[in-house]
C-alpha positions as a Markdown table, in Angstrom:
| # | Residue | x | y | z |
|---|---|---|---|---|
| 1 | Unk | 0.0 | 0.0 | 0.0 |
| 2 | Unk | 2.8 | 2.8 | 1.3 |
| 3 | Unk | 4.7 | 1.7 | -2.4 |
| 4 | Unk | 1.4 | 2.7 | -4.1 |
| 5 | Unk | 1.2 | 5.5 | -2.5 |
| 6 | Unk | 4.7 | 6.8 | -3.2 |
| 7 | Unk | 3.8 | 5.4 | -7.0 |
| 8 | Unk | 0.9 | 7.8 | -6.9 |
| 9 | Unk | 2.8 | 10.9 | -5.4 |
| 10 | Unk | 5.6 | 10.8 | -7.6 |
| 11 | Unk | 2.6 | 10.3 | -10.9 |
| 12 | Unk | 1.4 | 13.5 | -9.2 |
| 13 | Unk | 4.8 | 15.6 | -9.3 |
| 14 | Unk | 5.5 | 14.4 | -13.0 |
| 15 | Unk | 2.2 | 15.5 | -14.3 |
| 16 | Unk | 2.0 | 18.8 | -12.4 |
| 17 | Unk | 6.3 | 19.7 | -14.0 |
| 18 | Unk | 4.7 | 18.6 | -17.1 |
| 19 | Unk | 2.1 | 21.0 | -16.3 |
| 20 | Unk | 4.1 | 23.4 | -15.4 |
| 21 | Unk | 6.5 | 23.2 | -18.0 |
| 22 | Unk | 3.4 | 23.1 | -20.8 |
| 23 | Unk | 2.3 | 26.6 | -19.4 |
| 24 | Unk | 5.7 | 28.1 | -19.5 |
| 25 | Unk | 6.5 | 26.7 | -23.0 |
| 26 | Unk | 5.8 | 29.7 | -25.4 |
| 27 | Unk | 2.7 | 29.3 | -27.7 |
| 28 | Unk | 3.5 | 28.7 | -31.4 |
| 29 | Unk | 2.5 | 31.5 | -33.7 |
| 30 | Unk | -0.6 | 31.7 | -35.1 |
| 31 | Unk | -0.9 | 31.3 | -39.1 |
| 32 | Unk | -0.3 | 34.7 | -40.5 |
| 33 | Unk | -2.5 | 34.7 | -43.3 |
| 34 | Unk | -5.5 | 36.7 | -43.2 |
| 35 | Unk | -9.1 | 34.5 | -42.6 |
| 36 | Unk | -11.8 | 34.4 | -45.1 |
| 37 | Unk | -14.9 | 35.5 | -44.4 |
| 38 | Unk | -18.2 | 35.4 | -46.3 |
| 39 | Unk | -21.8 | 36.3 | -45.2 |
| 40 | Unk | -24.7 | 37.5 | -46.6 |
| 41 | Unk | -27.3 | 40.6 | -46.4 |
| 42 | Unk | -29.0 | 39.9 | -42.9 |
| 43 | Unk | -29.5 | 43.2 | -41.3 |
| 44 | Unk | -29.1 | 43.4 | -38.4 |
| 45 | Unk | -26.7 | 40.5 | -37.9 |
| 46 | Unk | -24.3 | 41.5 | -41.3 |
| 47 | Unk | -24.9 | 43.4 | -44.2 |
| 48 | Unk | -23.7 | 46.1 | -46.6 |
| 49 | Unk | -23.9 | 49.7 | -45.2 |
| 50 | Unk | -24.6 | 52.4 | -47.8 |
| 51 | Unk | -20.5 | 53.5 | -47.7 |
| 52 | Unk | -20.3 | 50.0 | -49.3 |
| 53 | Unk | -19.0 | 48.6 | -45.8 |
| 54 | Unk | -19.1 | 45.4 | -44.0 |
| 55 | Unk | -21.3 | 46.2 | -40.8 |
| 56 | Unk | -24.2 | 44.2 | -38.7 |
| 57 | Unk | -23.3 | 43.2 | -34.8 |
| 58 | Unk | -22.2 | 39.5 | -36.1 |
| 59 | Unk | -19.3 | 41.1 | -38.4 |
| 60 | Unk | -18.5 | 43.5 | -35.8 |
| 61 | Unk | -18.3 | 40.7 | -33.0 |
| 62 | Unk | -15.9 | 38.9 | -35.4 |
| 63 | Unk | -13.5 | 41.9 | -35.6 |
| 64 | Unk | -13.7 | 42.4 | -32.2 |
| 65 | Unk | -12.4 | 38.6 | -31.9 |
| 66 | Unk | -10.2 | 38.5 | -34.5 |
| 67 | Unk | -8.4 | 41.4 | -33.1 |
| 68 | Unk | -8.5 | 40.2 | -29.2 |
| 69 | Unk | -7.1 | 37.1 | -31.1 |
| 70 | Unk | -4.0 | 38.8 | -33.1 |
| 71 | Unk | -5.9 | 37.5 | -36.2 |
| 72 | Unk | -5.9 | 38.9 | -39.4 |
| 73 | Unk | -9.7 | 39.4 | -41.3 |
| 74 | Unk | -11.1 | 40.1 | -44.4 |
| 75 | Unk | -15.0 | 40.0 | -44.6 |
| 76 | Unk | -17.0 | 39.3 | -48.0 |
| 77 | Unk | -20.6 | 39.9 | -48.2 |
| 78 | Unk | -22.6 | 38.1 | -51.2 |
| 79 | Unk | -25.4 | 35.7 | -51.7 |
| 80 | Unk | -26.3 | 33.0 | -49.3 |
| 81 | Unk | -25.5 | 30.5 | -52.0 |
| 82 | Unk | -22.2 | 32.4 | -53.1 |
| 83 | Unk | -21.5 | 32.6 | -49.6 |
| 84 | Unk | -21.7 | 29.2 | -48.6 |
| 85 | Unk | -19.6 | 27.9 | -52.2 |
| 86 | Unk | -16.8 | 30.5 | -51.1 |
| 87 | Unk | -16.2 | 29.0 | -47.5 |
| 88 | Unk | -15.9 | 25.6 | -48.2 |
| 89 | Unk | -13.6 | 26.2 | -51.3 |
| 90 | Unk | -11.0 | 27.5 | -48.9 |
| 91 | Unk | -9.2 | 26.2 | -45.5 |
| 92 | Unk | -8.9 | 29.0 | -43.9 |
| 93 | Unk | -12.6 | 30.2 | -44.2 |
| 94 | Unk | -15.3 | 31.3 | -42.3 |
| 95 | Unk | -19.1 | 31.5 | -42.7 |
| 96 | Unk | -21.9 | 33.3 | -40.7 |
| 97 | Unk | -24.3 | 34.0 | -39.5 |
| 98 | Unk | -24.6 | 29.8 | -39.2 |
| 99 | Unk | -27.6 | 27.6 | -37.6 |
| 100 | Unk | -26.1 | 25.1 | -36.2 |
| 101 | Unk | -28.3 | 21.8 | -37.5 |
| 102 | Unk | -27.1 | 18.5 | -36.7 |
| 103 | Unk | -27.0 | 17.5 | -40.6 |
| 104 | Unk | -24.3 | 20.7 | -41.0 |
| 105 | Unk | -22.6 | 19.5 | -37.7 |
| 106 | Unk | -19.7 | 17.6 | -39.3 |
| 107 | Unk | -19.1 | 20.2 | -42.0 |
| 108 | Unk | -17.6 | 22.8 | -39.8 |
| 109 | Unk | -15.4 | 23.9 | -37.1 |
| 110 | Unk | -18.1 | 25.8 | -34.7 |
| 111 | Unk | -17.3 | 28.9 | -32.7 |
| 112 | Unk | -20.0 | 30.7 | -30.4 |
| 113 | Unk | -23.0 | 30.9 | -29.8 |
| 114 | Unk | -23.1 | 34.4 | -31.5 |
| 115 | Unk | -27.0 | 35.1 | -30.5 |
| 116 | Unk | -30.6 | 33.6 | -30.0 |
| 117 | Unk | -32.1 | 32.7 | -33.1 |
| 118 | Unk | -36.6 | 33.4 | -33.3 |
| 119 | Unk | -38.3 | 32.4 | -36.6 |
| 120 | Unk | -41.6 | 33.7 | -37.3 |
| 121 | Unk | -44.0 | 33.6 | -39.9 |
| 122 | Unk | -45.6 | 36.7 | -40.4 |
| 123 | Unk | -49.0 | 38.1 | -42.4 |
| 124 | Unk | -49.7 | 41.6 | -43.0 |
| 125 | Unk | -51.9 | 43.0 | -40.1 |
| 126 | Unk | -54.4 | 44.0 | -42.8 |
| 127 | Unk | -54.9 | 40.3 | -43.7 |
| 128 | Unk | -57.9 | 39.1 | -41.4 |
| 129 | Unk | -58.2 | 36.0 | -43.6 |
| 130 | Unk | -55.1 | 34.8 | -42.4 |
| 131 | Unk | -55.6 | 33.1 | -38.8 |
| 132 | Unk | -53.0 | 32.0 | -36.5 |
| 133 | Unk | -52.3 | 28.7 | -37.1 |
| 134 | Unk | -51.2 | 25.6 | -34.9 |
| 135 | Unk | -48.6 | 24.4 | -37.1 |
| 136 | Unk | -47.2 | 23.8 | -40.5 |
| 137 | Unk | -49.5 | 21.5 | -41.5 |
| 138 | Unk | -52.4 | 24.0 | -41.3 |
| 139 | Unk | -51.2 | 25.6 | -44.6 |
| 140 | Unk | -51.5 | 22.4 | -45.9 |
| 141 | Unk | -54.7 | 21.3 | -44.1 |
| 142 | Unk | -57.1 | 23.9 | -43.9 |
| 143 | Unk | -58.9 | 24.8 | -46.7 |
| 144 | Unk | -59.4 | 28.3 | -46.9 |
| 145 | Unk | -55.4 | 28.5 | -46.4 |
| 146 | Unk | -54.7 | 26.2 | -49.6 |
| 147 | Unk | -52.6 | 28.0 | -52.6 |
| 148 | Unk | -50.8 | 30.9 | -49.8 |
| 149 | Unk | -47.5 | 31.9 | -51.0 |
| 150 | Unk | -45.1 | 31.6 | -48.1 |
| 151 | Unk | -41.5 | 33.4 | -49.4 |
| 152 | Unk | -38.4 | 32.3 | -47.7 |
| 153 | Unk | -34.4 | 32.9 | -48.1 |
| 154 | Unk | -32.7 | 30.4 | -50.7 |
| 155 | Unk | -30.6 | 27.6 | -48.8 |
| 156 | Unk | -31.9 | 28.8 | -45.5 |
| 157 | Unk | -32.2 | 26.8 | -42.7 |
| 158 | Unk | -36.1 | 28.2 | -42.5 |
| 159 | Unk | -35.9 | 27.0 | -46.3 |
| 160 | Unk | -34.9 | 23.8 | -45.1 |
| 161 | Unk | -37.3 | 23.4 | -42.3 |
| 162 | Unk | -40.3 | 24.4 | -44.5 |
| 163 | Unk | -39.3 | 22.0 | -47.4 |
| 164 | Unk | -38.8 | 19.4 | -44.6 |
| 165 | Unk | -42.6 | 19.6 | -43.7 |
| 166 | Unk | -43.6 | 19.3 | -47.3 |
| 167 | Unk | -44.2 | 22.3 | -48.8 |
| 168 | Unk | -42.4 | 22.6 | -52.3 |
| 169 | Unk | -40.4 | 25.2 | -53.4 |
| 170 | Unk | -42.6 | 26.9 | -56.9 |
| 171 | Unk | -45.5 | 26.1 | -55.2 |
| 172 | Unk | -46.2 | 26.9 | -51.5 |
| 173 | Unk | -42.4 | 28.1 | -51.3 |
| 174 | Unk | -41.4 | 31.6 | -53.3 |
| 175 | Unk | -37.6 | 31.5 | -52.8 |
| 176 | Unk | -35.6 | 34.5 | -52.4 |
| 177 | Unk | -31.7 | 36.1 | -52.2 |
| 178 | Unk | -32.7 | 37.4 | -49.0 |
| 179 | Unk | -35.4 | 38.9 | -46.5 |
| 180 | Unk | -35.5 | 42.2 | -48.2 |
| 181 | Unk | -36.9 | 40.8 | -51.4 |
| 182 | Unk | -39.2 | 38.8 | -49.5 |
| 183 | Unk | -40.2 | 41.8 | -47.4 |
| 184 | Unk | -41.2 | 44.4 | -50.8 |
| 185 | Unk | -43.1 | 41.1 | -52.7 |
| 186 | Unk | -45.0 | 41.0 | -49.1 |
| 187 | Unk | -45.9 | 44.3 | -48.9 |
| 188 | Unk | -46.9 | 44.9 | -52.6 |
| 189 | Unk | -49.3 | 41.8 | -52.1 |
| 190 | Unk | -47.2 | 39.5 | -54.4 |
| 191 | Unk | -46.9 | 36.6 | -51.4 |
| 192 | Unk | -49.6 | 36.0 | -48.8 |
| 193 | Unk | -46.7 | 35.1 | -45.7 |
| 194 | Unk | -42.9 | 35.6 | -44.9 |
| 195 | Unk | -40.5 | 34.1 | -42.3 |
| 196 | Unk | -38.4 | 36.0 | -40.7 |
| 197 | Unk | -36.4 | 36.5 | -37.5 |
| 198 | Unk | -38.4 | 38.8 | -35.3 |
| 199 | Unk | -35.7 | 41.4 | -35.2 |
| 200 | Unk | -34.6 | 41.6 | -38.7 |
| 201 | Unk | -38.4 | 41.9 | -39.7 |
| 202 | Unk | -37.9 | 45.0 | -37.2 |
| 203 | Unk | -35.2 | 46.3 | -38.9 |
| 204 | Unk | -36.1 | 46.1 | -42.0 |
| 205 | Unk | -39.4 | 47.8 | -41.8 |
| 206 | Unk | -37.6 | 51.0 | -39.8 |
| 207 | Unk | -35.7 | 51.3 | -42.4 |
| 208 | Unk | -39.0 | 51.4 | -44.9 |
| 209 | Unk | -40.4 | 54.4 | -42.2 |
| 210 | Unk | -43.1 | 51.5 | -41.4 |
| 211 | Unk | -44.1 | 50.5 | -38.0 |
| 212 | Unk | -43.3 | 47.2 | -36.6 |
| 213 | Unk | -47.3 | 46.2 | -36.5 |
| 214 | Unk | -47.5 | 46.6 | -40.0 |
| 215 | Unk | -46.7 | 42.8 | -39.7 |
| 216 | Unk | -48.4 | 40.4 | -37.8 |
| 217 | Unk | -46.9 | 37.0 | -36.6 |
| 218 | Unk | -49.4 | 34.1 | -36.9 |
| 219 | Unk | -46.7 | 31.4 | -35.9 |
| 220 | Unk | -43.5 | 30.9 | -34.1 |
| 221 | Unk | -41.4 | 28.6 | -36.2 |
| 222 | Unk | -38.1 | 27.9 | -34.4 |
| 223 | Unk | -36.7 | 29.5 | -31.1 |
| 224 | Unk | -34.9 | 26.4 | -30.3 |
| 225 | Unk | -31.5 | 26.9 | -32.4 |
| 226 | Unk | -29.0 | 29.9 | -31.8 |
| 227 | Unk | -25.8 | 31.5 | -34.8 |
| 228 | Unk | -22.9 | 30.4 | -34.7 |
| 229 | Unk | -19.7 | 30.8 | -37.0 |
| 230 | Unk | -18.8 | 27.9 | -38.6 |
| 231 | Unk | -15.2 | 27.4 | -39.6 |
| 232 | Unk | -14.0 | 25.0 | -42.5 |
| 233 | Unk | -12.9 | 21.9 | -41.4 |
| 234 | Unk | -9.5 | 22.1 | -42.3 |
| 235 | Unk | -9.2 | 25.2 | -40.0 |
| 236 | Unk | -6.1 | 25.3 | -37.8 |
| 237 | Unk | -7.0 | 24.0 | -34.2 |
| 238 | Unk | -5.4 | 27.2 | -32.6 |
| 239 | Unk | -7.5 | 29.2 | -34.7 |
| 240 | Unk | -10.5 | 27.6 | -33.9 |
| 241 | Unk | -9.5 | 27.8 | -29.9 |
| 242 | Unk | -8.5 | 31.1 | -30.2 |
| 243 | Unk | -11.6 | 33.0 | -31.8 |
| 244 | Unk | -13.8 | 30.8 | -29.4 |
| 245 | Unk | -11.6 | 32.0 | -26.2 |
| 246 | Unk | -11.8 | 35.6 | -27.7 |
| 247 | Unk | -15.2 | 35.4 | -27.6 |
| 248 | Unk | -15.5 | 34.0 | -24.6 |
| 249 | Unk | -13.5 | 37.0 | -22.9 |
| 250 | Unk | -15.3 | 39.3 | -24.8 |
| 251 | Unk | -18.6 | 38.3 | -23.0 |
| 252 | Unk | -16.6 | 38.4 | -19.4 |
| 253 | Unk | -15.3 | 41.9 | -19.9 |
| 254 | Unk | -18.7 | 43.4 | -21.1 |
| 255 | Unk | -17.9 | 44.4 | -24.4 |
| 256 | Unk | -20.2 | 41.4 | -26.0 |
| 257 | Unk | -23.3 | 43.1 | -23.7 |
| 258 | Unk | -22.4 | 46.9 | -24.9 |
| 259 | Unk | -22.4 | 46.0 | -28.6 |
| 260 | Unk | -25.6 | 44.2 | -28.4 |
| 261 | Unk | -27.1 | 46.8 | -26.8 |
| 262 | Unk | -26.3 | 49.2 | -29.8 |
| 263 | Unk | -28.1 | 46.8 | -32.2 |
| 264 | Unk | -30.6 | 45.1 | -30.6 |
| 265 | Unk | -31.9 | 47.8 | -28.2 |
């Protein structure tokens, strides 16, 4: 027993030199070459300002982390579907904002949670013929609902959860390049419903000088699922640790809380 225990204690002083030594030993350099990123038009989260800019809090939190993380970053917004071709054709990519769905799980390297995630499905207000409904399957089911248009973002993980449930894109599905689009077809009467996330429906019609009632939500269709950046595969581990420890201290220290506050106030 008294050899085991002098086995044990001397385990104990290896592992905690090695320890020791491990936290003294100086990091190796991160790569130097600047990271990829690609996103799309998804005010407030990333977009396009009017100076031709990359702005939104999601590509602000990013440069906040790459530069906490002695990173280099170039940002490129374009397409969902561009977007999404771009990142994986390069190793050193990154794409956001990302819903993290257990079928995309294996296809990237994930950093975050960036922020909540609320789907909605809205009507206009001035449309009394739309009810709220249950479900999905009431725009399927119930007859006086039959032949709605419901307009959705291309590739989307709404897309994808919509398609799942069996409505078919050129029929119950208008697909779009992005919420905008969807947002002017709604208003101008050309689709009957839209989803959105609450706050970028929010956004978008402040920036139309229209009051957020002017929609009406008849269904929440995801709050479960949160953004994330998603990092090719390939990505360098200490990349990968570093942006999520950036972004970890970036909550800590308050900084995460003040720049949501300027967006999502």
């Amino acid at each position: 027993m008294r050899r085991r225990e002098c086995t044990l204690a001397g385990l104990s002083v290896y592992l905690g030199l090695g320890i020791a030594a491990a936290q003294t030993r100086p990091m190796a350099a991160l790569p130097s070459a600047p990271l990829q990123a690609f996103t799309e038009h998804l005010p407030p989260l990333n977009f396009q300002d009017e100076a031709g800019q990359t702005a939104g809090f999601s590509s602000e939190l990013l440069r906040m982390m790459a530069a906490q993380a002695r990173l280099e970053l170039d940002i490129q917004v374009q397409p969902w579907p561009r977007a999404v071709q771009a990142a994986a054709a390069q190793s050193n990519s990154i794409l956001y904002s990302l819903t993290r769905l257990p079928e995309r799980e294996g296809k990237y390297r994930w950093v975050g949670p960036i922020s909540e995630r609320r789907i909605m499905l809205y009507s206009l207000s001035k449309r009394r013929d739309i009810p709220a409904l249950k479900d999905l399957k009431d725009l399927r089911e119930l007859p006086q609902l039959r032949g709605l248009k419901v307009g959705v973002v291309r590739e989307s993980a709404a897309a994808r959860q919509l398609q799942s449930e069996g409505l078919r894109a050129g029929e119950e599905l208008e697909l779009a390049l992005d919420d905008g689009s969807n947002l002017r077809k709604l208003l101008a009467s050309r689709m009957d419903l839209i989803v959105l996330l609450d706050w970028a429906a929010a956004w978008h019609l402040k920036q139309l000088r229209l009051d957020y009632s002017t929609l009406r939500p008849v269904l929440e269709l995801d709050t479960r699922r949160s953004y994330w950046y998603g990092l090719h595969p390939d990505s360098d581990d200490r990349v990968v640790l570093a942006l999520q420890a950036a972004l970890d201290q970036l909550r800590r220290d308050g900084r995460y809380a003040r720049l949501r506050q300027r967006y999502f106030s």
